[in-house]
C-alpha positions in Angstrom: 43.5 25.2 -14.2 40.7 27.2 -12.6 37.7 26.5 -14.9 35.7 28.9 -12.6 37.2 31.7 -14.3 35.9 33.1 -17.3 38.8 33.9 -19.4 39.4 33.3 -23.5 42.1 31.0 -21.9 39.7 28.8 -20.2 37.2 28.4 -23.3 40.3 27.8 -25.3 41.2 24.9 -23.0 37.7 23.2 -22.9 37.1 23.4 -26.3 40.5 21.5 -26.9 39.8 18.8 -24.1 36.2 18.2 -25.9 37.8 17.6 -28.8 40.5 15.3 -28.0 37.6 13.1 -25.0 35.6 13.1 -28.5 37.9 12.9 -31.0 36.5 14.8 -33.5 37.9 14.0 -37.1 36.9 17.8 -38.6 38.9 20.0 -35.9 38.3 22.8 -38.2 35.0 22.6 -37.4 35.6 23.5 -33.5 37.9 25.8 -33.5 38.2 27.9 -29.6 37.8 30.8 -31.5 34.6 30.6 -32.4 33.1 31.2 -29.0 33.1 33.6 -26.7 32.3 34.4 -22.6 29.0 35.3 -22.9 28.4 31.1 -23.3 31.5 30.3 -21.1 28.4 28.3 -18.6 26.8 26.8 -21.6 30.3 25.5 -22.6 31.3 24.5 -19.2 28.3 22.4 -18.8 29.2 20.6 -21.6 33.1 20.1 -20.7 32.1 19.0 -17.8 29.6 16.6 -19.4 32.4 15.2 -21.9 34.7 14.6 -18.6 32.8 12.5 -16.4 31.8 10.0 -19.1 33.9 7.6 -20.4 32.8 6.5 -23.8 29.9 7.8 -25.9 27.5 6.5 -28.8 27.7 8.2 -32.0 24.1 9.6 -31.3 25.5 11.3 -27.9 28.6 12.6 -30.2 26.3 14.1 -32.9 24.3 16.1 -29.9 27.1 17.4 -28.1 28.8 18.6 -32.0 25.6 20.0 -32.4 25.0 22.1 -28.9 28.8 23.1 -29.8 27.6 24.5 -33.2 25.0 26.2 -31.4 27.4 28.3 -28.9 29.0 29.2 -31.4 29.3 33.0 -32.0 
């Protein structure tokens, strides 16, 4: 997968990968429709964030849920 590409695929993909690295209970909640292009960096930066670390404290979980709720369109 070429994550360089901005594509509705692409977001679609990250947004799922977040959620299963995080495991977030309320999928609902994160859905990869509720983002769009225009924040495809914003979102990559966070994917990549989620990726590279193995574990995270709640605290680290709640910021990340939150700069997700804050992409959203």
């Amino acid at each position: 997968m070429d994550l360089t590409q901005k594509s509705v695929e692409n977001v679609e993909y990250m947004i799922e990968k977040i959620k299963e690295k995080l495991k977030v209970l309320n999928f609902a909640a994160i859905k990869p429709s509720h983002f769009d292009e225009e924040m495809y960096e914003e979102l990559k930066d966070i994917y990549d964030l989620v990726m590279k670390k193995p574990t995270f404290s709640p605290n680290e979980m709640q910021a990340i849920v939150e700069e997700l709720g804050s992409l959203k369109k």
